[in-house]
MARKOLTOR-768505 format. One record per residue (C-alpha): x, y, z; residue in one letter. Coordinates in pm, whole numbers, padded with zeros to 5 digits, always signed. Example, Ala and Ser with C-alpha at 12.3 -4.5 7.8 and 13.67 -1.06 7.14 Angstrom:
+01230-00450+00780a +01367-00106+00714s 
//
This chain:
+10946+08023+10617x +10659+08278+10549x +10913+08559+10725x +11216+08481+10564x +10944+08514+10212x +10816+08849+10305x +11172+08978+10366x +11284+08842+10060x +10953+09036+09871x +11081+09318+10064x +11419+09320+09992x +11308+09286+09617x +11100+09591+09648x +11411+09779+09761x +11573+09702+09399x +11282+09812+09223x +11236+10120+09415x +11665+10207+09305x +11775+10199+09702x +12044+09964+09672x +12161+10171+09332x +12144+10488+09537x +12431+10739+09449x +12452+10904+09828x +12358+10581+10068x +12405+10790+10348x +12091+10988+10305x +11917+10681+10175x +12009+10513+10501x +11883+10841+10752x +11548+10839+10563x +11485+10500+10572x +11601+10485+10921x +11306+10754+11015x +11072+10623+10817x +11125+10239+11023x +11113+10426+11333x +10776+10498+11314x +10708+10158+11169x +10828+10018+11494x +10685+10299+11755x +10337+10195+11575x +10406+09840+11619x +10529+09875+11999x +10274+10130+12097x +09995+10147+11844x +09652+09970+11777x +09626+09737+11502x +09455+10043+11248x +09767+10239+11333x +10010+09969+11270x +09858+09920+10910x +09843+10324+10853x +10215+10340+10914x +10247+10001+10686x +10016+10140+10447x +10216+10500+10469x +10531+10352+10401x +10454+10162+10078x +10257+10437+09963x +10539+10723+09992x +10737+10483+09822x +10511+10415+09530x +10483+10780+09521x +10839+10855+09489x +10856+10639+09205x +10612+10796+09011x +10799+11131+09109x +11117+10963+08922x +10977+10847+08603x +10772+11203+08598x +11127+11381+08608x +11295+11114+08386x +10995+11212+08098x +10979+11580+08190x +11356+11587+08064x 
//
């Protein structure tokens, strides 16, 4: 139950962030793909302090990104 929870937090985090309102998918889906890669080479190969770095990376370039929207939306 706590899994199916967090994926549903995720998956709401995906709206907020615009992916599923993406105009090209395609390079939405190549980024993310790269950017889940290393998610799961950290989680197959890495110490625990990696594993959250790459978590912690993740969320963080996302947040940034974000920010980088709204900037451009008020620069215009």
């Amino acid at each position: 139950m706590r899994l199916k929870k967090a994926w549903e937090d995720l998956n709401y985090g995906n709206i907020v962030m615009g992916y599923n309102m993406a105009v090209d998918s395609d390079q939405v889906i190549k980024r993310q793909y790269l950017i889940h890669e290393k998610l799961l080479s950290a989680c197959k190969t890495g110490t625990t302090a990696q594993v959250e770095q790459a978590i912690a990376d993740h969320y963080l370039g996302g947040v940034e990104k974000l920010i980088q929207k709204v900037d451009k939306k008020h620069e215009k």
